[in-house]
VOGUVEX-377927 format. One record per residue (C-alpha): residue in three letters; x, y, z. Coordinates in steps of 0.25 Angstrom, whole numbers, plus 5000, padded with zeros to 4 digits. Example, Ala and Ser with C-alpha at 12.3 -4.5 7.8 and 13.67 -1.06 7.14 Angstrom:
// VOGUVEX-377927
ALA504949825031;SER505549965029;
//
This chain:
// VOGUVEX-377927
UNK483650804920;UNK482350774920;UNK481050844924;UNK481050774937;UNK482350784939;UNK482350934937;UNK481150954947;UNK481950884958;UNK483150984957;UNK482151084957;UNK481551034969;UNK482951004976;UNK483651144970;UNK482251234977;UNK482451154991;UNK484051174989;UNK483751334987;UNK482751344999;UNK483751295009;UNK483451155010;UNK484951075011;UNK484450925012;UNK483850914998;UNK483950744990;UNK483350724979;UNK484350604975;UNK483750484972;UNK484250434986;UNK483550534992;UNK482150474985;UNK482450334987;UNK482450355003;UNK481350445003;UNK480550374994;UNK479750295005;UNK479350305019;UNK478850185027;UNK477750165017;UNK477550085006;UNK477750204998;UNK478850234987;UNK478750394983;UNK480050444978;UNK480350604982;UNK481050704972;UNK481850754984;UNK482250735000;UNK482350865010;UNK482850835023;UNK482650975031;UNK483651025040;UNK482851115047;UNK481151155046;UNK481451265036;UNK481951165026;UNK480851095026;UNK479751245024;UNK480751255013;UNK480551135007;UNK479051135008;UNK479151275001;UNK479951214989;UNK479051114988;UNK477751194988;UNK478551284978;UNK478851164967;UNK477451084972;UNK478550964976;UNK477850874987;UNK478550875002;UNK478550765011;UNK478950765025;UNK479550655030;UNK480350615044;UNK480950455046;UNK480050425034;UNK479450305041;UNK478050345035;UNK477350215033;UNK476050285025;UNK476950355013;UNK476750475022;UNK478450535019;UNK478450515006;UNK478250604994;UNK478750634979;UNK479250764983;UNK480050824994;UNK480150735007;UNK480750805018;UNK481550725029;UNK481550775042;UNK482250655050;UNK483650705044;UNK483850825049;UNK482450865056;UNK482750785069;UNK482850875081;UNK482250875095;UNK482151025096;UNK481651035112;UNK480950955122;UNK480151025133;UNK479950935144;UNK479051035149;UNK478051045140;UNK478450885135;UNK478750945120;UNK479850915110;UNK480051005099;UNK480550915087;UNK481050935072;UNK480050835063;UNK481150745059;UNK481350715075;UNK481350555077;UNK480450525086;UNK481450445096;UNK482350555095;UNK481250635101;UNK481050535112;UNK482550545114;UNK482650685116;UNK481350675125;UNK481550575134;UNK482750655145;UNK481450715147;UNK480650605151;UNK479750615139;UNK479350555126;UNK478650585112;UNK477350515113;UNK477050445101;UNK478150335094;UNK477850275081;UNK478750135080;UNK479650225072;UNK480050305083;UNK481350295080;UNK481550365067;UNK480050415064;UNK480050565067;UNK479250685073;UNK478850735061;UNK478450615054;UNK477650565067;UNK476950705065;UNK476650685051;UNK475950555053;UNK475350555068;UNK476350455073;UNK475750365085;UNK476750265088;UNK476350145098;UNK476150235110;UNK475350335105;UNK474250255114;UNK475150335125;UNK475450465119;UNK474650495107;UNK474950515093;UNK476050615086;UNK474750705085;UNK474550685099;UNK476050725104;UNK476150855094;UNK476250975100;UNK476751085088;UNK477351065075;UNK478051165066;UNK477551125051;UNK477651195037;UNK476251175032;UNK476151125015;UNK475951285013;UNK477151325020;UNK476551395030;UNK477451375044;UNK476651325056;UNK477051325070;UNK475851235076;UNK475551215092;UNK474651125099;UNK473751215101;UNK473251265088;UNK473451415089;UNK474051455077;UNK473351525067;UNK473651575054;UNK473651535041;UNK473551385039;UNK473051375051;UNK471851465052;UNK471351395037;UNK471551255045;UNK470551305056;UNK469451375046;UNK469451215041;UNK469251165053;UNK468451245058;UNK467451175047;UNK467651035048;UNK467651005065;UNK466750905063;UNK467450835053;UNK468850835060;UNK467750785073;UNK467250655067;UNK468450635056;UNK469750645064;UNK470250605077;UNK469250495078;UNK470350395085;UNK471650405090;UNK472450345078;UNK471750425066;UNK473050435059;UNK472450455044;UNK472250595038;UNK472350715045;UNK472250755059;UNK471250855059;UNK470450825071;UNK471850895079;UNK471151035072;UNK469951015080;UNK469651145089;UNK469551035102;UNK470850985098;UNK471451125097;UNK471651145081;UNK473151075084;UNK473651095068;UNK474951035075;UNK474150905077;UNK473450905066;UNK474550895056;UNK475150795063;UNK474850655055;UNK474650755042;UNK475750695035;UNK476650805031;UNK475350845020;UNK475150965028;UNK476251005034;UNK477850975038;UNK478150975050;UNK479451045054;UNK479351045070;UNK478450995082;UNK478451005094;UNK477850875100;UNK477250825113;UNK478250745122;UNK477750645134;UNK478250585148;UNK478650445145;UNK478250345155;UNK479150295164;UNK479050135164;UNK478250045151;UNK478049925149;UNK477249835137;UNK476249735140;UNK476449645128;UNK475049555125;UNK474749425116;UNK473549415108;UNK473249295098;UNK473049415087;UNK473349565083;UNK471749565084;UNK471549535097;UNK472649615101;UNK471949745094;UNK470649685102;UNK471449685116;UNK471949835115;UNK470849915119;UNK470649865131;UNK472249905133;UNK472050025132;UNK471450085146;UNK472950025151;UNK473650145146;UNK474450105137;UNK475550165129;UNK475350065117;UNK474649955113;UNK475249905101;UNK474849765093;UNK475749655087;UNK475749545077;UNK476449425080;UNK476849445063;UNK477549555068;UNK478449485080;UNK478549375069;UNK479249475059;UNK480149515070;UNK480549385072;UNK480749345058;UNK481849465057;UNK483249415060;UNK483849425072;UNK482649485079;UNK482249475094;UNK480949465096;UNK480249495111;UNK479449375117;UNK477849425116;UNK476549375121;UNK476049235115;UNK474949305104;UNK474949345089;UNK474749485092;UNK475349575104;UNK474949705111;UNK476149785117;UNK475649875128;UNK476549985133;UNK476150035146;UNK476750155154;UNK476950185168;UNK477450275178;UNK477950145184;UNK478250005181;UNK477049965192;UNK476050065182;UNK476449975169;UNK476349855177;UNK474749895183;UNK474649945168;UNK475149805161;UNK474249725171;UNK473049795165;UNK473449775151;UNK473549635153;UNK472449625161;UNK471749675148;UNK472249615139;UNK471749475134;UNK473049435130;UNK473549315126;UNK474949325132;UNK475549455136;UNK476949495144;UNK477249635149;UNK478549695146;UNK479349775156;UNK480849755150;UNK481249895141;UNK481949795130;UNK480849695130;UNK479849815128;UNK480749875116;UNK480849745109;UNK479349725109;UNK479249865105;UNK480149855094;UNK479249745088;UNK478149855086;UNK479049945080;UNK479649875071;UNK478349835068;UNK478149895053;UNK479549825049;UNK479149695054;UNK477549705048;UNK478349725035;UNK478249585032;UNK477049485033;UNK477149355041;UNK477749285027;UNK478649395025;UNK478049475014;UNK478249625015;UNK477049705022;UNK476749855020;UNK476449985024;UNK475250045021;UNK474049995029;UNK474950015041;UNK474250105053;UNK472650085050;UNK472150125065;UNK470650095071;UNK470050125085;UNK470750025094;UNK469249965099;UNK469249925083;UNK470549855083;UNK470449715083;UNK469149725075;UNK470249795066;UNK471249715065;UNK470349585062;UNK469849655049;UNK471049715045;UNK471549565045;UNK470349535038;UNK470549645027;UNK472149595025;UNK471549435022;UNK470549495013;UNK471749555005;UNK472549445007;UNK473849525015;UNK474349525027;UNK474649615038;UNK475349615050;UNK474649705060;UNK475249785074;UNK475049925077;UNK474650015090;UNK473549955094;UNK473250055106;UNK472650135096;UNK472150035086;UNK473250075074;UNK473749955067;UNK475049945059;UNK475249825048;UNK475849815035;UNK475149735025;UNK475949645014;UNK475349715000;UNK475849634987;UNK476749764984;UNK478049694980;UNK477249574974;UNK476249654965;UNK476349784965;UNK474949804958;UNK474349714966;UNK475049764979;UNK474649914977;UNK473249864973;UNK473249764986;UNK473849894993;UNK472649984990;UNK471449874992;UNK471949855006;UNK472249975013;UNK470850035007;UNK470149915013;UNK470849935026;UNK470650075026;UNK469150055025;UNK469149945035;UNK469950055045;UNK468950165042;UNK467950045046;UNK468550055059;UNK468550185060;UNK469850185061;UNK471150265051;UNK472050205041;UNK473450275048;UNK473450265063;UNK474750345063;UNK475650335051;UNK474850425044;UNK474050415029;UNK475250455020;UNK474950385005;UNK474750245012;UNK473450285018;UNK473050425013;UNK471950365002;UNK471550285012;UNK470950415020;UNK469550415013;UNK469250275019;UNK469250345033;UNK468850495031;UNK467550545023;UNK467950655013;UNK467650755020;UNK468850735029;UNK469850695017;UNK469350835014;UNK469650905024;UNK471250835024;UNK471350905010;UNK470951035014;UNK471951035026;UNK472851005018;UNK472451105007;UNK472751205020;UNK474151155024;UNK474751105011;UNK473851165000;UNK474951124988;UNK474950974992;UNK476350974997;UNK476550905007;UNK476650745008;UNK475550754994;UNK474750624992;UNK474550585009;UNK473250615016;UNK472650725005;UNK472450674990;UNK473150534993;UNK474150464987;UNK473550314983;UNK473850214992;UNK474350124984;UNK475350224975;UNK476950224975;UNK476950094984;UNK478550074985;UNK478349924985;UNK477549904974;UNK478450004966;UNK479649904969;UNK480349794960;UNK480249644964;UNK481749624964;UNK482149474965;UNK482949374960;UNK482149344946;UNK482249494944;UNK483649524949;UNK484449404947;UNK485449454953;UNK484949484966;UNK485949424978;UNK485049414988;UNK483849324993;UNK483049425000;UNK482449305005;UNK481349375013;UNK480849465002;UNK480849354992;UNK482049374985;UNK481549504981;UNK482649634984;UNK481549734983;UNK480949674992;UNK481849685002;UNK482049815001;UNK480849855003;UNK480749775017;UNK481049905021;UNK479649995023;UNK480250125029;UNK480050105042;UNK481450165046;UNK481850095057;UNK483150095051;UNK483250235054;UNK482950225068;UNK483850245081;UNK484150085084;UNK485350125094;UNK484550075106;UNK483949935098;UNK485349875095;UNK484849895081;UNK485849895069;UNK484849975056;UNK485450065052;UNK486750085056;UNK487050185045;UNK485650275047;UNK486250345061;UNK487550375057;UNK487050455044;UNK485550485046;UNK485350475030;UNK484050385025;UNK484950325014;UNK485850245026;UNK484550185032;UNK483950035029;UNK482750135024;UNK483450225015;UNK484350095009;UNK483250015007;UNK482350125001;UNK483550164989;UNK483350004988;UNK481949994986;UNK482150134977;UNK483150034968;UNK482049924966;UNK481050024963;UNK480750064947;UNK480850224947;UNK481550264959;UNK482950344960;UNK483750224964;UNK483950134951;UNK485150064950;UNK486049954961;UNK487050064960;UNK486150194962;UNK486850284970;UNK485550284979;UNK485850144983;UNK487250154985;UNK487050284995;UNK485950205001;UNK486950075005;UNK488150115007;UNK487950145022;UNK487350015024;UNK488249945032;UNK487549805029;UNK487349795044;UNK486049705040;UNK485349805052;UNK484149815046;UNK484049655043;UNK483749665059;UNK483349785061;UNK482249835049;UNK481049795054;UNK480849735040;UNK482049675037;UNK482749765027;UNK484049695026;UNK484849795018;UNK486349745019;UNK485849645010;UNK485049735000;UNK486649815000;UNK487149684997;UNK486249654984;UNK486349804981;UNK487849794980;UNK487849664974;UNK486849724962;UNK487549864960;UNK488949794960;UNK488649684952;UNK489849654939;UNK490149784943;UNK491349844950;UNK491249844965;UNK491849954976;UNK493249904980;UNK492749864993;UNK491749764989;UNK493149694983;UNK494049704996;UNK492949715009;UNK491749635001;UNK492849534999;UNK493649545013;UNK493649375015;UNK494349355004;UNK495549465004;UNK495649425019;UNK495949275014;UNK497049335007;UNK497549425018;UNK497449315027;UNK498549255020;UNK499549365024;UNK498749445036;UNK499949515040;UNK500249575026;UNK498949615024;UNK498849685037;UNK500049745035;UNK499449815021;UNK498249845027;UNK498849905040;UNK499749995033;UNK499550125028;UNK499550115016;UNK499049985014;UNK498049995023;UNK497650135015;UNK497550045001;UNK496849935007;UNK495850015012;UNK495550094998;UNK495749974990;UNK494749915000;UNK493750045001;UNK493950035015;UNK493950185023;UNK495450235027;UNK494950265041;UNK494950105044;UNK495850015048;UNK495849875041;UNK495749765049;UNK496749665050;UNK496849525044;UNK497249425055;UNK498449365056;UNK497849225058;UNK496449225052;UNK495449125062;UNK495549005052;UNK496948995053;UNK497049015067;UNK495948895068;UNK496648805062;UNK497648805069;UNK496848765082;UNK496748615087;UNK495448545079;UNK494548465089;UNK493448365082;UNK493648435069;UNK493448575073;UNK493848645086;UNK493548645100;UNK493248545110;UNK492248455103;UNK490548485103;UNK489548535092;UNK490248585081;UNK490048745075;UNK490648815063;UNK491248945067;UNK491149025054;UNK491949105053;UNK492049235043;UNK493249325035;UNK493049415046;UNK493549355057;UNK494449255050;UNK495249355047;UNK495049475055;UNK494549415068;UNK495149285071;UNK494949295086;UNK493349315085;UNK493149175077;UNK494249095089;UNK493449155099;UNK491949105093;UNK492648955091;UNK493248975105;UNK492149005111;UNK491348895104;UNK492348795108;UNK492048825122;UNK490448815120;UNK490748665114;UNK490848685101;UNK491748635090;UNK492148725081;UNK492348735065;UNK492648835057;UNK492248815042;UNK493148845030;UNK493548995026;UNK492648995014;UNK491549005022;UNK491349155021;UNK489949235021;UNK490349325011;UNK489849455019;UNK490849545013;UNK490249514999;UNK488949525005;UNK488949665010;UNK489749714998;UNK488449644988;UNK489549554983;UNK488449454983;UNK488849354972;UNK490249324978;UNK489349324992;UNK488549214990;UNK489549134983;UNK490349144997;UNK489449135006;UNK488649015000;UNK490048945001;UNK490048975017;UNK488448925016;UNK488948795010;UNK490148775019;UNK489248795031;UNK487948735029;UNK488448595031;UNK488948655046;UNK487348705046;UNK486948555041;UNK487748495051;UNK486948595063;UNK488548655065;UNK488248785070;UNK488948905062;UNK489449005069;UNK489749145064;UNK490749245069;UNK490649375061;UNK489149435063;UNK489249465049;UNK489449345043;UNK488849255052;UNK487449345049;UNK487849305034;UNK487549165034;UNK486149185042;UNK485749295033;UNK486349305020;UNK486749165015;UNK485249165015;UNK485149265006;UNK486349244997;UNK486549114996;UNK485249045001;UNK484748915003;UNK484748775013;UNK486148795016;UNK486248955019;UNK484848925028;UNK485548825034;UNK486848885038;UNK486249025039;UNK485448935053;UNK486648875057;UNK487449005057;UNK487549045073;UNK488249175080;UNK489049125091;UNK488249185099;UNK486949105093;UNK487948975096;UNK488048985109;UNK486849025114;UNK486248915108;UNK487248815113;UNK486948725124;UNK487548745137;UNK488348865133;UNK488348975142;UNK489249105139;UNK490349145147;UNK490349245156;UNK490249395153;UNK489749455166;UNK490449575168;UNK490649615154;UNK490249725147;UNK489849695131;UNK489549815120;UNK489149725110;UNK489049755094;UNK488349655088;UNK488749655072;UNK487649705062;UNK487349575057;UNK487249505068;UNK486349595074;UNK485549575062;UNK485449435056;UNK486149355068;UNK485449415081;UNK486249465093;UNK485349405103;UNK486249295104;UNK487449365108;UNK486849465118;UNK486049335126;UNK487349275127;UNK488149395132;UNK486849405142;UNK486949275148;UNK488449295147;UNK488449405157;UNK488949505150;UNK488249655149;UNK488049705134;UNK487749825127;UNK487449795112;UNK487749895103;UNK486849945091;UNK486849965077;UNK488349935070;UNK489549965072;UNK489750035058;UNK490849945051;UNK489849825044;UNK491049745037;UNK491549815026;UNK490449925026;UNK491350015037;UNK492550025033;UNK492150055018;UNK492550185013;UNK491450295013;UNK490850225028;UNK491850235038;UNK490950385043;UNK489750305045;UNK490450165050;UNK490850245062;UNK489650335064;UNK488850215066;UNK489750155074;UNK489750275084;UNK488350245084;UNK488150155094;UNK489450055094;UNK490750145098;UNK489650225106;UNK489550105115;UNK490950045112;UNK491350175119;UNK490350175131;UNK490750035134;UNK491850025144;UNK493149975142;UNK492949845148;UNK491649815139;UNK491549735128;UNK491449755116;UNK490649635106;UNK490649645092;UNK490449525085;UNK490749585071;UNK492149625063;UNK491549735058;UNK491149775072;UNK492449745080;UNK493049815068;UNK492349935070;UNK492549945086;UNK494049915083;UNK494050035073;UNK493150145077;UNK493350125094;UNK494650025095;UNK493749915105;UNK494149785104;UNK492849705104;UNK492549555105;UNK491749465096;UNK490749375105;UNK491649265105;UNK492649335110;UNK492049385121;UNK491349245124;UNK492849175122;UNK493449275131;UNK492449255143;UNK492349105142;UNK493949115140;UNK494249035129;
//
């Protein structure tokens, strides 16, 4: 063992021994907690995920005792490296995350720090109430971590900061002293009496240096110690960082929501006449003001299957929520806004889902300003500079001016309400390193000085952490810096706590991830699958699409979202798209605890991916990880011996062919007891499913056997190719007669190309990817000459329709796949794009729809749900997945989790539905499940369409 090793299992044995249960130090454990939402890459020697408040005093006391580093940490969506560390981080989102009590009296919650906020805003609003500020990451950031950095959040124009909002906190200083802290700063003793002996001496520092605007993010908070302002220790720690002390409860101000909102939504011909119009906004009353790039709307619309809200003619936007006591109030108030307003264009907003869509726009806005205009990955770091708002434009026109001199880019947004702009700049990390880190440095100290020039701070609300900490000197004298150090000699005189952020900084430009990270390509890996065509062929690219922002850890229930399926049923990091695509970028790295395709990290890390392709829609920055699971298999098996299910489910089309030849024989194996028992081990299938069984006629034989009209079938018209897969060939012949059918009756004629046109999807999602592209580029070359000739080529599985738009692109490339990949429609797509169709009646009927992954992801549902719409019908479209995902579900070792995330949101609704409703699910896998886990028949598209029109 060596030396390191032996001080780890020291470190883990002491935390052990002093009660603490949740102890990781497996390399695991390090890869996911290696990185926040920065751009940093730190490796811990260990993970503590406290059960209660005392867990985390002893764990500070263990590491004071071996002089081990502790960093406190919530949702780890820290964009500054402020969660981070090389010792001890201490997660409180696991189990830390209760809503104590709300006084609606006295407007107070009482939380623990691993609290998300949204939960809070849950549990608050029975009583008409709400937490003030809300960062974009509401919905996973937490209490404690919005402590810890002074989180604002876009209405933070109506309700103040964290700071403003925090009414006590329960901490554990770096000393271990034990502080009960109030508003009003009445406590005395120890700490605290040294704390007021010091500022007793400095009020005229802490009355020019602190507090000179309302978004002075950077350093410490001092000005809250001020006698006028009550000495509040509370407040004052809060946007410290966890460098003086952790927090273990609070108890945090709560406000009454207004009853009626509405945006105002303005045009401008740029992001700088925009910051220019905002001041005179502001006597309005707003609740936010926030700013917009056009490249941002451009980003969204570039990812697939987006919906992207109509906007105001301009190149940069204002969105203006206003509140009222009525809708007459934020009427009189939007009339005065654009009365103000110089706009180029503008449109009020009224409609809740109108307003939610432009507001996930700003949200998703550190995902989407991940990537330049050409596409090349942006980052963290200069990311939430703020000035006075007068100084905006002026701001912004320099900053634009300091980016050219540098030659980067930079796409701008931010809450302009109170002058803080967010931006992520395209650093030549991945392409240089040297250089990048050396690019990294000259530019954020040139922005720093032209900020101070402003008078302004270089964090507006994500706090310094080591992004920003070395930057402080450009915007506080020394005497100031000194004064932070002798604070923090009071509260953590042994340099404890979060070491290297705000006092004796970390450089800037040290243990940058992306600069540490491998190019991985073709010409270095020749035996890389894939194209990652939108990373340059480049895997670690890819992988490190993802920047932390940890939406894939949210609560999507209510977006019709699908990331991550696996995250809610088991709350651990590893089954999030974060935590995989950290073990990934851990595997590419030189030096980190993940080395090997097979690592055991890796595999803990995918094998609850259920290859849903989610996050291709739903990351903000395009992590695609079903295809990253695909070249991981494919590598670690590769001339090695593969799991037998990658033999009998990754190769489903062909053993159906044979038992198509003798369906009711192989039923009658299958069906029986003991046959069924083997075929299910021999195929690694779990005994608690059934098998579903082969049809007695498979859809090409019962085909063939119709009347042929002109070649093909129907009654004449434009022809279309109906593909269609192994699936339904075999298992669901009805579903594919229904699509022709109901073509047919839109004027169509109808052909069917040959058997061999197969996508090769179960080769995909088992990383056979050799034998995958040999199979599907054989579909590609049968069905490109129906693309060539404009035949329109209709899918019918989700799944495998999704895989000639999407991966034939990336396995077997070129003219053809583009071509056919564009003339590849879903019947939905079909129709509404056919002229003088118009869908048969569905007024009166009740639909619970469940979209298929896939098709939610890389084909769009928008299609489908207009035509239901027009076709009268009244829908309820179901979330998330239903939990099976091919072959994935009914593997051995996932049947638990396949039906928790089913009774997340689909059986839920299934069972809310009424007996006469619905039930649309376009997928196998989907109907599968239904029929399995609630016994409901449901109907594919076209059969509900072929039913209503009678055909």
């Amino acid at each position: 063992m060596t030396q390191v090793q032996d001080a780890v299992g020291e470190l883990t044995g002491a935390l052990r021994r002093a009660g603490v249960g949740d102890v990781d130090d497996s390399g695991l454990a390090r890869a996911l907690y290696s990185t926040d939402a920065s751009l940093y890459r730190v490796l811990p020697r260990a993970v503590v995920r406290p059960r209660h408040p005392d867990e985390i005093e002893a764990t500070l006391a263990v590491c004071r005792e071996l002089g081990v580093p502790l960093t406190a940490r919530g949702a780890g969506t820290s964009i500054a490296g402020n969660a981070v560390g090389t010792g001890v981080v201490v997660d409180t989102s696991r189990y830390l995350s209760r809503v104590h009590r709300i006084d609606a009296e006295s407007r107070t919650a009482t939380v623990d720090p691993g609290v998300v906020q949204s939960a809070l805003q849950v549990a608050a609003r029975p009583h008409g109430l709400r937490f003030g500020p809300d960062p974009s990451t509401h919905n996973r950031c937490t209490i404690g971590g919005m402590i810890g950095n002074n989180a604002c959040g876009s209405r933070a124009l109506g309700y103040g900061r964290t700071s403003d909002n925090v009414v006590g906190l329960d901490v554990v200083t770096g000393a271990g002293e034990r502080l009960t802290l109030g508003p009003d700063g009445a406590s005395t003793g120890g700490v605290l009496d040294r704390l007021r002996e010091l500022v007793d001496g400095e009020l005229a520092t802490l009355r020019t240096e602190f507090g000179r605007f309302g978004r002075q993010a950077s350093g410490y908070a001092l000005e809250h110690l001020l006698p006028e302002h009550g000495f509040s220790v509370a407040r004052a720690l809060v946007g410290s960082e966890g460098t003086l002390a952790v927090v273990l409860g609070a108890t945090v101000r709560l406000v009454a929501d207004a009853p009626h909102r509405g945006l105002v939504v303005l045009g401008y011909p740029s992001m700088a006449e925009a910051a220019d119009a905002t001041p005179g906004l502001l006597p309005h009353g707003p609740t936010a003001v926030e700013g917009l790039d056009e490249r941002i709307v451009q980003r969204l619309r570039d990812v697939p299957a987006a919906v992207v809200p109509d906007l105001p003619r301009g190149d940069g936007w204002l969105i203006v929520e206003l509140t009222g006591d009525s809708a007459a109030e934020v009427q009189a108030k939007a009339r005065g806004v654009l009365a103000d307003a110089g706009a180029l264009d503008s449109r009020v907003v009224t409609d809740p889902a109108e307003a939610a869509a432009i507001w996930r726009i700003r949200e998703d806005g550190a995902g989407l300003a991940a990537r330049t205009s050409d596409g090349r990955p942006a980052h963290a770091g200069w990311e939430d500079a703020a000035v006075p708002v007068e100084a905006l434009g002026a701001y912004l026109r320099e900053f634009d001016a300091l980016l050219d001199s540098h030659g980067l880019q930079c796409v701008p947004y931010g809450h302009f309400g109170d002058g803080c702009v967010h931006g992520r700049v395209d650093f030549p990390f991945g392409r240089e390193p040297d250089r990048g880190r050396r690019a990294y440095r000259d530019f954020v100290t040139d922005a720093a000085a032209l900020v101070a020039r402003y008078g302004g701070s270089v964090s507006g609300e994500h706090g310094d952490g080591r992004a920003r900490s070395e930057l402080l000197p450009a915007m506080f004298p020394p005497h100031a810096l000194e004064l932070f150090e002798r604070v923090k000699g009071l509260f953590d005189p042994a340099d404890v706590l979060n070491p290297g952020v705000l006092v004796r900084p970390a450089r800037v430009d040290d243990d940058i991830r992306m600069a540490a990270a491998p190019r991985v390509t073709r010409t270095t890996l020749p035996t890389l699958a894939l194209a990652y065509r939108h990373d340059g062929g480049d895997l670690s690219a890819a992988v490190h699409r993802c920047t932390g922002v940890g939406k894939c850890r949210a609560d999507l229930q209510a977006t019709g979202a699908v990331m991550c399926p696996s995250w809610p049923a088991t709350r651990e990091e590893k089954d999030n798209t974060r935590g995989r695509a950290r073990v990934l970028q851990e595997l590419l790295a030189p030096g980190g605890p993940v080395t090997d395709w097979r690592a055991p990290e890796v595999h803990a890390a995918l094998d609850l991916c259920l290859s849903c392709k989610g996050c291709a829609r739903d990351c903000p920055t395009g992590v695609d990880m079903a295809s990253y699971k695909a070249e991981v298999l494919h590598q670690g098996y590769r001339r090695r011996l593969r799991p037998r299910a990658h033999y009998t489910l990754g190769w489903l089309p062909r053993w159906a062919d044979v038992a198509a030849r003798a369906p009711r024989l192989a039923n009658a194996v299958t069906g029986s007891r003991l046959g069924g028992r083997l075929a299910k081990w021999g195929a690694g299938v779990d005994q608690r499913r059934p098998l579903p069984a082969f049809s007695e006629r498979t859809f090409r034989q019962r085909w063939q056997d119709r009347p042929a009209v002109d070649g093909g079938h129907g009654v004449g018209g434009r022809a279309v190719a109906l593909w269609v897969d192994s699936f339904t060939d075999h298992f669901a012949p009805e579903v594919a007669l229904a699509t022709a059918a109901v073509l047919e009756h839109a004027g169509y004629r109808v052909q069917v190309p040959p058997a061999e046109a197969c996508c090769g999807l179960t080769w995909i999602t088992t990383g056979q990817l050799d034998s995958a592209r040999r199979t599907l580029g054989r579909t590609v070359e049968l069905l490109a000459p129906l693309a060539d000739a404009g035949v329109p080529i209709v899918g019918v599985e989700p799944s495998c329709t999704a895989v000639l738009r999407h991966e034939a692109l990336e396995l077997v490339g070129g003219p053809a796949a583009e071509r056919v990949a564009a003339g590849t429609r879903t019947l939905a797509e079909l129709l509404q794009q056919t002229p003088g169709w118009t869908p048969p009646s569905l007024a009166g009927v009740e639909v619970v729809a469940q979209p298929h992954c896939h098709h939610h992801a890389v084909l769009g549902w928008t299609a489908d749900a207009r035509l239901l719409r027009e076709a009268g019908a009244t829908v309820t479209r179901v979330g998330g997945c239903c939990g099976l995902a091919g072959n994935w579900g009914v593997e051995r070792g996932h049947h638990e989790v396949s039906v928790a995330i089913a009774e997340q949101q689909l059986l839920p609704a299934v069972r809310a539905a009424g007996p006469d409703a619905v039930v649309l699910a376009d997928g196998f896998s989907c109907r599968t499940q239904l029929d399995q886990l609630a016994g409901r028949d449901s109907l594919h598209l076209a059969q509900l369409l072929a039913r209503a029109a009678g055909v």
